[in-house]
TORZAZA-514405 format. One line per 10 residues: number of its first residue (from 1); their letters; for each residue x, y, z of C-alpha. Coordinates in steps of 0.25 Angstrom, whole numbers, always signed. Layout:
REM residues N
NUM	A	X,Y,Z | ... $
This chain:
REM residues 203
1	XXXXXXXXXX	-8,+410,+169 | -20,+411,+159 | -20,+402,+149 | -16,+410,+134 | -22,+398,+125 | -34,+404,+119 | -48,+398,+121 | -57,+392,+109 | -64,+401,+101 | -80,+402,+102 $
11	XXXXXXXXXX	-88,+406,+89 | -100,+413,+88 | -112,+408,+88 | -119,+410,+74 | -132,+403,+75 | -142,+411,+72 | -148,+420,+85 | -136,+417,+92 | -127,+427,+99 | -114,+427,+90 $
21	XXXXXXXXXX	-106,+431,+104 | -110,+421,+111 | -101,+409,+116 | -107,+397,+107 | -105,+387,+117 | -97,+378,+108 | -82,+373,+109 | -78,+378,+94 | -64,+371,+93 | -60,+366,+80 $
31	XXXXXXXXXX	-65,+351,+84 | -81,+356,+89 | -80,+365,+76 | -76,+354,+67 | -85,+343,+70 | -95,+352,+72 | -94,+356,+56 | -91,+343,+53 | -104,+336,+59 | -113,+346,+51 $
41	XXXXXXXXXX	-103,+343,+38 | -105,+329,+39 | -122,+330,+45 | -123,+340,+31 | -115,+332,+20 | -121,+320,+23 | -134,+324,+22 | -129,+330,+10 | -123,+317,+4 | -133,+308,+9 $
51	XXXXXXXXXX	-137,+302,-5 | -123,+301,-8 | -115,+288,-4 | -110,+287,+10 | -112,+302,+11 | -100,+313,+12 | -90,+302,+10 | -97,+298,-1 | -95,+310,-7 | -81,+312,-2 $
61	XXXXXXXXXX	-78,+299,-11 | -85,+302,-22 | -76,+317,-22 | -64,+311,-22 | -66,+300,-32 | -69,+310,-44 | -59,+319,-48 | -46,+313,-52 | -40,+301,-52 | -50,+290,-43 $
71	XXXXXXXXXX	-43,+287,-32 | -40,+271,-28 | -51,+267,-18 | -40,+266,-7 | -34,+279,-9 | -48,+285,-8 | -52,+279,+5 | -38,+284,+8 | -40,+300,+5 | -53,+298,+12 $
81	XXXXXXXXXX	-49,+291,+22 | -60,+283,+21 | -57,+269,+26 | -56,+259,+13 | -66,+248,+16 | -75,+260,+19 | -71,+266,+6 | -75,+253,-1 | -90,+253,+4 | -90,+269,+0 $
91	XXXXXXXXXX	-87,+268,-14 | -97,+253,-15 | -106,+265,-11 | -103,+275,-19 | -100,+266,-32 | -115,+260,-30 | -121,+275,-31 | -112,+276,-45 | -103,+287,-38 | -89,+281,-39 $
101	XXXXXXXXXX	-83,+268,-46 | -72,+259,-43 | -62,+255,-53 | -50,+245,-54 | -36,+254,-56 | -30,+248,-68 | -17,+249,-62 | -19,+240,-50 | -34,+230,-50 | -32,+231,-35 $
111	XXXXXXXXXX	-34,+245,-34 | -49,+253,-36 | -52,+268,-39 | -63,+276,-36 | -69,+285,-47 | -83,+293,-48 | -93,+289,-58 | -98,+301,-66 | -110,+300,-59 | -101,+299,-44 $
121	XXXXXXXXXX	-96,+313,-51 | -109,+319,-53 | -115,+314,-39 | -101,+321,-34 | -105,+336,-41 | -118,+335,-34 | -115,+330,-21 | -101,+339,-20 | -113,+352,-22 | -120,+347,-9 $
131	XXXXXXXXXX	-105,+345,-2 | -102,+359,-3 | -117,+365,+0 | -117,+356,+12 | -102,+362,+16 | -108,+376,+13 | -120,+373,+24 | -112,+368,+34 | -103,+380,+32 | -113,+390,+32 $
141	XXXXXXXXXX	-111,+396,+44 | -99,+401,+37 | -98,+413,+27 | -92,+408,+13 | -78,+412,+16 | -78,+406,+30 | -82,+393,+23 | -72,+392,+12 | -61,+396,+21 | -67,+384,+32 $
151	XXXXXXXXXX	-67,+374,+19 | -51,+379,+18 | -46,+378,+30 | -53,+365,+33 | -47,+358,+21 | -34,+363,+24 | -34,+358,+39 | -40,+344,+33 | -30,+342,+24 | -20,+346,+32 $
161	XXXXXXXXXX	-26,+337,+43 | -23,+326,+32 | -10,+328,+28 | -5,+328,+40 | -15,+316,+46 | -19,+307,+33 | -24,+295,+42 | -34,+305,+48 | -48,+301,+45 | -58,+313,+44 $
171	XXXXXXXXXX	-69,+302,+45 | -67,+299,+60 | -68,+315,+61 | -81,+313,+54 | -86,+301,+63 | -81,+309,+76 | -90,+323,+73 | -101,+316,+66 | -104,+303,+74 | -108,+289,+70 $
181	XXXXXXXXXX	-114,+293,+56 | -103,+296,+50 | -97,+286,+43 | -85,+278,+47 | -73,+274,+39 | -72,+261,+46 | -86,+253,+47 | -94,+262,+41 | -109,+262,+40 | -117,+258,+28 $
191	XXXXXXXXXX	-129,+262,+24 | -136,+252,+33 | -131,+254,+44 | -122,+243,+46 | -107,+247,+48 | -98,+240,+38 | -83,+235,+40 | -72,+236,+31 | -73,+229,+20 | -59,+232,+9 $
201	XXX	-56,+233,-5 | -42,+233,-11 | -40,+247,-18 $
């Protein structure tokens, strides 16, 4: 008896000259066509970031300290899953570049938050402009619509991913697709090279 479970489906190829019905060769299930966005994602934003601290996790840090209420440095390794004695070297970094500052919570000595400086803020405006021109070139094979309705439905299957998962770590995704230079949340890579071990903070 034939098998009823339907096959993958094949796109086109769009690269310019090529026959759009033509087989393209490529295995486009959800895991080849996720790492393949994410590899140029992360190639693009971290050429675009490369002057800001420790890249697109720099700027993810530097996003999610500014509006509101700053965030304990524990809860924020927490939201970006970001491992904490990692998180501690981060913010040495980003706090030596005048980006963000530590402060004692009044309420408990032992406990730090995270805030932007008003220059963190204003680095933030410029850099956030470069985040969503870099998201527009790797999308650009997509017409407008497309690309606003991929950005939806992406955030909804993340977050989703997330509620239902908290412990998942997007990092290792990260790691996976783009090899040995992305950086890791445990013994990460510094600036010279050398990979560092934890080393913690109460917060």
């Amino acid at each position: 008896m034939a098998s009823t479970t339907p096959e993958p489906a094949r796109l086109p190829d769009t690269r310019p000259g090529a026959d759009p019905g033509a087989d393209p060769g490529a295995d486009t299930n959800l895991g080849w066509s996720l790492a393949v966005v994410l590899r140029r994602w992360h190639e693009r934003m971290e050429s675009a970031l490369s002057d800001l601290p420790h890249g697109s996790r720099g700027y993810h840090v530097l996003a999610a300290v500014s509006p509101g209420e700053p965030p304990t440095q524990a809860a924020l390794a927490e939201r970006l899953l970001i491992d904490r004695s990692v998180m501690t070297y981060l913010l040495d970094d980003l706090e030596k570049a005048g980006l963000v500052r530590r402060r004692i919570d009044p309420g408990d000595r032992r406990v730090r938050r995270v805030c932007a400086t008003e220059h963190g803020r204003e680095v933030l405006a410029v850099v956030r402009e470069r985040v969503e021109h870099t998201e527009e070139q790797v999308l650009a094979g997509l017409d407008a619509p497309t690309r606003e309705l991929f950005r939806h439905i992406a955030q909804r299957a993340a977050v989703a991913i997330q509620e239902a998962s908290p412990a998942t770590d997007p990092c290792a995704a990260v790691r996976q697709v783009v090899g040995d230079g992305a950086e890791g949340p445990v013994g990460t890579a510094n600036r010279g090279g050398r990979r560092r071990t934890g080393r913690g903070t109460r917060n």
